[in-house]
C-alpha positions as MATLAB code, in Angstrom:
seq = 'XXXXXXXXXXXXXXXXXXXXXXXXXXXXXXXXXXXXXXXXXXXXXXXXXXXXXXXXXXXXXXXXXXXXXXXXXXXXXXXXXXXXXX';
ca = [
     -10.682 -145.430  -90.686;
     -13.209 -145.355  -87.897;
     -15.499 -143.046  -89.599;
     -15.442 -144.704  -92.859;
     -16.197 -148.369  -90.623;
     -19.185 -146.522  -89.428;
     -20.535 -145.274  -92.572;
     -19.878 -148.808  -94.457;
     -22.223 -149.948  -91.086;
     -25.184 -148.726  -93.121;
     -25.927 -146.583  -89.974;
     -26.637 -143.571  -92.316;
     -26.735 -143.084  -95.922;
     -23.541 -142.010  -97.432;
     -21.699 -141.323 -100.308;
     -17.878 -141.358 -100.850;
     -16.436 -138.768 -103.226;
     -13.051 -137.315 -104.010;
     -12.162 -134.676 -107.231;
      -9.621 -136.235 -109.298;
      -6.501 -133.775 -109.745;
      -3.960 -134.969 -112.055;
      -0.767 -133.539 -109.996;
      -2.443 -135.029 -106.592;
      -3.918 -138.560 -107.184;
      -1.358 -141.474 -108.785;
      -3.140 -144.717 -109.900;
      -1.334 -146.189 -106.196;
      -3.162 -143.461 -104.870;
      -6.535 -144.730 -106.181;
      -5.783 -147.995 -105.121;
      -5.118 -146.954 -101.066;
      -8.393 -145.212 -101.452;
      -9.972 -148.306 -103.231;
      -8.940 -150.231 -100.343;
      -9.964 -147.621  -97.762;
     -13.876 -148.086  -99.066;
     -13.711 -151.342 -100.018;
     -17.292 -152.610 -100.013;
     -18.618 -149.149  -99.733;
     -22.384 -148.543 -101.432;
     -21.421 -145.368 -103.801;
     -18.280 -143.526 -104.372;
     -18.201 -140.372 -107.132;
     -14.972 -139.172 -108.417;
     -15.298 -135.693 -109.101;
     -14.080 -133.868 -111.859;
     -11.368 -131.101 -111.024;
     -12.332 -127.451 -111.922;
      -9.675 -124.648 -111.326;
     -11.352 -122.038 -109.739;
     -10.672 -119.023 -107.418;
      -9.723 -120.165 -104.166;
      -8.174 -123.502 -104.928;
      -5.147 -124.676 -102.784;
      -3.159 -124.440 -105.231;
      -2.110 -122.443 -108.824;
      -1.232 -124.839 -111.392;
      -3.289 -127.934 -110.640;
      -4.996 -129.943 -113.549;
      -8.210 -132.162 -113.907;
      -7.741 -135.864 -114.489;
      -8.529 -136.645 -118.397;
     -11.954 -138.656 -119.161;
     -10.105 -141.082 -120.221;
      -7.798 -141.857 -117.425;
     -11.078 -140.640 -114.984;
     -13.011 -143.662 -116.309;
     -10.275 -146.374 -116.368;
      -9.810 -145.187 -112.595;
     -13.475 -145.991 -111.827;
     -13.445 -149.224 -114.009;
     -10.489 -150.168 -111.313;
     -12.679 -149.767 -107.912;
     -15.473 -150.817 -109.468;
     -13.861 -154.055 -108.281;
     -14.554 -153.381 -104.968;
     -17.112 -151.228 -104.564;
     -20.385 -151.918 -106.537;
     -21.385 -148.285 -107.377;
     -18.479 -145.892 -109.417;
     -19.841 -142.755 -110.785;
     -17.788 -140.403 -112.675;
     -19.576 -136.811 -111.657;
     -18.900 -132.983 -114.150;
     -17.517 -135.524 -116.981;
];
């Protein structure tokens, strides 16, 4: 929490992203993190590719669909939403 307070300070600039993954981000998920940033200039949510090297077998990207209605929800509190690889 301290180090997102500082960047919100507008000390530096800053972006806030996080990759959407279906088996790892619930729409009360998005809403902690919503609250977390809260005011915060940009924040990109990130399109999930399964690649070599990924934590985990098995995970999934979060649909366009669903990926949109998520940013449409923080948009509410944060001014800039970008969807980025959709």
């Amino acid at each position: 929490q301290e180090s997102i307070d500082y960047l919100k300070a507008d000390n530096v600039d800053y972006e806030f992203r996080t990759t959407l993954v279906s088996e790892l981000h619930s729409l009360d998920d998005i809403k902690k993190m919503g609250e977390l940033v809260k005011g915060a200039k940009k924040l990109y949510l990130q399109k999930f590719v399964d690649r070599d090297g990924c934590i985990k077998k098995g995970l999934h990207e979060v649909d366009e669909v669903e990926a949109n209605k998520l940013r449409d929800y923080l948009a509410k509190g944060i001014s800039n939403v970008y969807l980025r690889g959709y």
